[in-house]
N, CA, C and O atoms as CSV, one atom per row, in Angstrom:
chain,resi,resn,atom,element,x,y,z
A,1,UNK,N,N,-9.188,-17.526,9.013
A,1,UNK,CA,C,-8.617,-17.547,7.687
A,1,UNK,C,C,-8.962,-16.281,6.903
A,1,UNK,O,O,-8.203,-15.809,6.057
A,2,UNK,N,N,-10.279,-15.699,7.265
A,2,UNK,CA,C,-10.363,-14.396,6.716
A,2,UNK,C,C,-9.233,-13.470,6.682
A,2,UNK,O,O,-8.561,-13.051,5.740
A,3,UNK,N,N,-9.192,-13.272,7.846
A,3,UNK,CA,C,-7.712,-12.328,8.173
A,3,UNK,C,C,-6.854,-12.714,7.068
A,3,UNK,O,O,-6.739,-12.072,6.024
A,4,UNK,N,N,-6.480,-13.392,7.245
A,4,UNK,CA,C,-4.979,-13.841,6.237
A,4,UNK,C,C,-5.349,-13.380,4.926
A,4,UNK,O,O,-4.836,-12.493,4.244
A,5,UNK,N,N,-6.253,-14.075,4.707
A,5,UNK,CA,C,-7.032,-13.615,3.519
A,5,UNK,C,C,-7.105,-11.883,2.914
A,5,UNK,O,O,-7.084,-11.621,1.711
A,6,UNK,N,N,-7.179,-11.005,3.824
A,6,UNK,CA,C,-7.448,-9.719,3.926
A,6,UNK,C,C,-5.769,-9.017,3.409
A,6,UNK,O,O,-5.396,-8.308,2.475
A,7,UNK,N,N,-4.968,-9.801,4.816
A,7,UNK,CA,C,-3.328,-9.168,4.515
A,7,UNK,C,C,-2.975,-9.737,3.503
A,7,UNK,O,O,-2.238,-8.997,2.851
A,8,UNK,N,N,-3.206,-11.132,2.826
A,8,UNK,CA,C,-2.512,-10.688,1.470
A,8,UNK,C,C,-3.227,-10.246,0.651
A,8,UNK,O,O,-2.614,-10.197,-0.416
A,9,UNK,N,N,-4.239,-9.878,0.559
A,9,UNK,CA,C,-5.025,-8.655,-0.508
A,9,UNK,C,C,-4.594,-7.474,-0.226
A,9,UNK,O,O,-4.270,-6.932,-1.283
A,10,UNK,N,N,-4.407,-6.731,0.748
A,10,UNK,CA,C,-3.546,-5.879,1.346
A,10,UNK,C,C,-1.885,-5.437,0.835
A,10,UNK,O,O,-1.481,-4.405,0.299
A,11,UNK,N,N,-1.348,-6.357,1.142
A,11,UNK,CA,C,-0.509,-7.188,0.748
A,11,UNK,C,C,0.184,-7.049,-0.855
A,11,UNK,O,O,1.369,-6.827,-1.100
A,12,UNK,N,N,-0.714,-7.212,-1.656
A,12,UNK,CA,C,-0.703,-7.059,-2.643
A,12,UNK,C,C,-0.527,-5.677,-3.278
A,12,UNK,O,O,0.445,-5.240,-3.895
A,13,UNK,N,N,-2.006,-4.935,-2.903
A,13,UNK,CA,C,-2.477,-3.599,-2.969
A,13,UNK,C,C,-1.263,-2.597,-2.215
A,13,UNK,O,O,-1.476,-1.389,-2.324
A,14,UNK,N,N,-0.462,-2.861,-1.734
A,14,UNK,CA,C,0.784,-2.311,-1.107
A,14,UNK,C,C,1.995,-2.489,-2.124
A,14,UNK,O,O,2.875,-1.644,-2.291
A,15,UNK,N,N,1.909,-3.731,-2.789
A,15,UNK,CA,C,3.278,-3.758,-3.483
A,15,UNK,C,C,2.553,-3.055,-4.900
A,15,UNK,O,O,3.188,-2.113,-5.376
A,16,UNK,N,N,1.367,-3.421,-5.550
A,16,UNK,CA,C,0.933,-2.564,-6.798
A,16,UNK,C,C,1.200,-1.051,-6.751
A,16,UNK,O,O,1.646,-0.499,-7.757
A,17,UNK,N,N,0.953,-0.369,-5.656
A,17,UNK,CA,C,0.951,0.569,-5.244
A,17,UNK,C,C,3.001,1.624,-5.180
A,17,UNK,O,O,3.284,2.819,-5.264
A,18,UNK,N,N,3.882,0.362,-5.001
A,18,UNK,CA,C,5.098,0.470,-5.016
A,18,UNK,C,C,5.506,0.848,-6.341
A,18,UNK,O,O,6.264,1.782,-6.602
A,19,UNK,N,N,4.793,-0.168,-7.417
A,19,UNK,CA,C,5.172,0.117,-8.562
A,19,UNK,C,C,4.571,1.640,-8.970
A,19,UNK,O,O,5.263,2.657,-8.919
A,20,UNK,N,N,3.251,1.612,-9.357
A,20,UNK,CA,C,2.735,2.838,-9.434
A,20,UNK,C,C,3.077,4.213,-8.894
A,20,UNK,O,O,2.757,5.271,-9.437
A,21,UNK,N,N,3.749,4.087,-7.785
A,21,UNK,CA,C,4.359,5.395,-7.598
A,21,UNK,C,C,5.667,5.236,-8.630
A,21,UNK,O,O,5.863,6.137,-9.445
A,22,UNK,N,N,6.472,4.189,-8.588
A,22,UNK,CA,C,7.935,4.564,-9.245
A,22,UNK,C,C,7.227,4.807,-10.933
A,22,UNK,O,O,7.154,5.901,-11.493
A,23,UNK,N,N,6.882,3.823,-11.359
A,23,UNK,CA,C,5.990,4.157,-13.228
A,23,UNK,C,C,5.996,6.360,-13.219
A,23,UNK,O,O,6.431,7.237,-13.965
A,24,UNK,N,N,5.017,6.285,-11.520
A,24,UNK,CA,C,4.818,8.176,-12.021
A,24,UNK,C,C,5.929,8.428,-11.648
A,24,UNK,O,O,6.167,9.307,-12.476
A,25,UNK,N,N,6.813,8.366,-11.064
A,25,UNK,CA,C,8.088,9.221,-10.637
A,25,UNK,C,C,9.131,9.092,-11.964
A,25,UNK,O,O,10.277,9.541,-11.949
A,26,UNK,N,N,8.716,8.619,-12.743
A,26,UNK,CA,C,9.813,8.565,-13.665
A,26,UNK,C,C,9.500,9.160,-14.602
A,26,UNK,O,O,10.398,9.567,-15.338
A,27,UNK,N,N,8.413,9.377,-14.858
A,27,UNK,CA,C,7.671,10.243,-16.042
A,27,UNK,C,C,8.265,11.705,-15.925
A,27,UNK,O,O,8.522,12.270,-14.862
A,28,UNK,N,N,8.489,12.368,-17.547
A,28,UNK,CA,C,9.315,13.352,-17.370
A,28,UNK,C,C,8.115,14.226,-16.647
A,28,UNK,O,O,8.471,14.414,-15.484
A,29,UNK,N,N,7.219,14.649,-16.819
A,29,UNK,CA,C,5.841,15.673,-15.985
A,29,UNK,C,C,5.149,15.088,-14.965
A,29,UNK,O,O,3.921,15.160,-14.935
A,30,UNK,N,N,6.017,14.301,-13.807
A,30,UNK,CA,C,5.469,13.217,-12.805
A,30,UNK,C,C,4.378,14.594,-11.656
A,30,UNK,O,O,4.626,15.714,-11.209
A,31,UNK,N,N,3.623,14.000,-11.625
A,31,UNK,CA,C,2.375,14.202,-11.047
A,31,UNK,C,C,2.581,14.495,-9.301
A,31,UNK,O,O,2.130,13.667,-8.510
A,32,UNK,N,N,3.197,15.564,-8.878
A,32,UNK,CA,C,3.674,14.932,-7.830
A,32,UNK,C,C,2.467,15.160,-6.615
A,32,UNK,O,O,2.670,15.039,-5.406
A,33,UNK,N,N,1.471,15.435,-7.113
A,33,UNK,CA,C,0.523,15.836,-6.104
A,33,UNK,C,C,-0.240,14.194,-5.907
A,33,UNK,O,O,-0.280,13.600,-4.830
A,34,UNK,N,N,-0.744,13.726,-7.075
A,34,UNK,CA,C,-0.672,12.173,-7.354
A,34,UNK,C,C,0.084,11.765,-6.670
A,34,UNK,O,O,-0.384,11.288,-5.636
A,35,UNK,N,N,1.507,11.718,-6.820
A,35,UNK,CA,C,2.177,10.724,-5.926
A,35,UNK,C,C,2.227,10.538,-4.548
A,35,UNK,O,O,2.325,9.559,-3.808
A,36,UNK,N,N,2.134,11.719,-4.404
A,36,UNK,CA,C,1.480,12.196,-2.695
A,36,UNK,C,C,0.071,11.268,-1.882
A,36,UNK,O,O,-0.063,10.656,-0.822
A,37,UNK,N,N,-0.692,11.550,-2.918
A,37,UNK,CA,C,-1.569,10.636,-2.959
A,37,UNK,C,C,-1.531,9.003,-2.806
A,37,UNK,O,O,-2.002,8.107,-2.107
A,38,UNK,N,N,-0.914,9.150,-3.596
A,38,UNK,CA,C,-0.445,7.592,-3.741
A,38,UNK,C,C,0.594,7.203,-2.297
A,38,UNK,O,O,0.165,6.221,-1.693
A,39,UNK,N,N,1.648,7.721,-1.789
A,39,UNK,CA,C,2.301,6.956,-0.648
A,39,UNK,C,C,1.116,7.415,0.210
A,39,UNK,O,O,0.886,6.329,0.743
A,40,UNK,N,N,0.134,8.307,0.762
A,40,UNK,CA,C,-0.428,8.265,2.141
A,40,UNK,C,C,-1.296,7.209,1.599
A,40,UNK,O,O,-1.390,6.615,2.673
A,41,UNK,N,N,-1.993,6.509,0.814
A,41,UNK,CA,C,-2.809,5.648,0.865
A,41,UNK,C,C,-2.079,4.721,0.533
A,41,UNK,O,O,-2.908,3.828,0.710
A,42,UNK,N,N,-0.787,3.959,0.036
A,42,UNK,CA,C,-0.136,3.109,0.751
A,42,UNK,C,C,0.660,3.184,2.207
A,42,UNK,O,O,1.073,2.104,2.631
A,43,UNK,N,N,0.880,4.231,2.914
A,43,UNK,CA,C,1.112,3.860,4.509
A,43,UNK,C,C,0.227,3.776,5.033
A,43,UNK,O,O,0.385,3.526,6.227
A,44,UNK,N,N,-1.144,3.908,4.571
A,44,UNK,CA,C,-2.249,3.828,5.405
A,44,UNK,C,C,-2.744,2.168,5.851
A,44,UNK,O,O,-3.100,1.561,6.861
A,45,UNK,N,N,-2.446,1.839,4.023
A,45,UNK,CA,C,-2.341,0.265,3.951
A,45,UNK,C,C,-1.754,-0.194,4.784
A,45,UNK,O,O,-2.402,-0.737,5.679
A,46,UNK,N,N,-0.363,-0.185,4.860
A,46,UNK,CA,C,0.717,-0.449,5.954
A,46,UNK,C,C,0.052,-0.277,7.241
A,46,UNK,O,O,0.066,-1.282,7.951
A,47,UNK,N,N,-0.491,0.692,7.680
A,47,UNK,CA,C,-0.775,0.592,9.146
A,47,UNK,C,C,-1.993,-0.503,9.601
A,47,UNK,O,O,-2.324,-0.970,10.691
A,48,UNK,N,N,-2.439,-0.657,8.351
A,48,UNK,CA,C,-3.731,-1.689,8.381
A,48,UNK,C,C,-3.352,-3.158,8.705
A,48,UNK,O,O,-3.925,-4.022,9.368
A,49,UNK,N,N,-1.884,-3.138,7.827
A,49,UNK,CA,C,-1.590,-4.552,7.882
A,49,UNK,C,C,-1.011,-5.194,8.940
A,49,UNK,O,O,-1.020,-6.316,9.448
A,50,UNK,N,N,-0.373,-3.853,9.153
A,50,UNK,CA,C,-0.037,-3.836,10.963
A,50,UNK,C,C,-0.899,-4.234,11.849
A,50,UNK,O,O,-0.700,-5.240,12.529
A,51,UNK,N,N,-2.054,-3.430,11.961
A,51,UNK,CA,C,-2.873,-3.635,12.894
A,51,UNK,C,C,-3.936,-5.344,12.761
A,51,UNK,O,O,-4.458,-5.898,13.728
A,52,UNK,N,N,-3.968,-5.621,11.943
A,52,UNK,CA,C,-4.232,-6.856,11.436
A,52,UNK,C,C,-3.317,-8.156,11.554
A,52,UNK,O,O,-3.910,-9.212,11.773
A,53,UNK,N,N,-1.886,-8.180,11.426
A,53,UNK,CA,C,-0.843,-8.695,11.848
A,53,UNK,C,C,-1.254,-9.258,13.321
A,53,UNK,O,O,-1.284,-10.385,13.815
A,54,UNK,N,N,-1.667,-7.468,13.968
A,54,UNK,CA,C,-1.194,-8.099,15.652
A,54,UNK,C,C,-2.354,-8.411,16.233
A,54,UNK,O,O,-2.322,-8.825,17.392
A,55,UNK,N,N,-3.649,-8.271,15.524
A,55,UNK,CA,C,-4.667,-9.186,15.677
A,55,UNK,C,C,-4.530,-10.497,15.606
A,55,UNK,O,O,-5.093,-11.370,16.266
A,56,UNK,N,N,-3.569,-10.598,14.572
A,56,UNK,CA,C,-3.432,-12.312,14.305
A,56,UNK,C,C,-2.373,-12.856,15.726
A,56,UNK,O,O,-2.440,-13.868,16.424
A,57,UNK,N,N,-1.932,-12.308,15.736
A,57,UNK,CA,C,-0.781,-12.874,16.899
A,57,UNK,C,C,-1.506,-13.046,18.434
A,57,UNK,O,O,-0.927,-13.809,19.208
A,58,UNK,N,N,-2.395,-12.562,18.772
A,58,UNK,CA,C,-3.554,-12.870,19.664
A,58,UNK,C,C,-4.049,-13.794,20.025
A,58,UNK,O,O,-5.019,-13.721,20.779
């Protein structure tokens, strides 16, 4: 149950992360070095949840 537990905290932290890039991308002086920032540490998430996923399927 941990696991599960983990991907939707994950989970979460992936979709907050969705918003927060669009909030800076819309700003007229959007940050784009920030935003940069911001998608590699949400695909990183993504690959986590992945790899956690196919733990669960095991």
């Amino acid at each position: 149950m941990a696991l599960e537990s983990r991907i939707r905290e994950l989970d979460a932290r992936h979709r907050d992360l969705d918003l927060e890039i669009e909030l800076e991308s819309r700003r007229p002086s959007a940050d784009t070095l920030h935003i940069t920032e911001l998608k590699r540490l949400k695909l990183k998430i993504k690959e986590e949840i992945e790899a956690l996923r196919r733990r669960q399927a095991h």
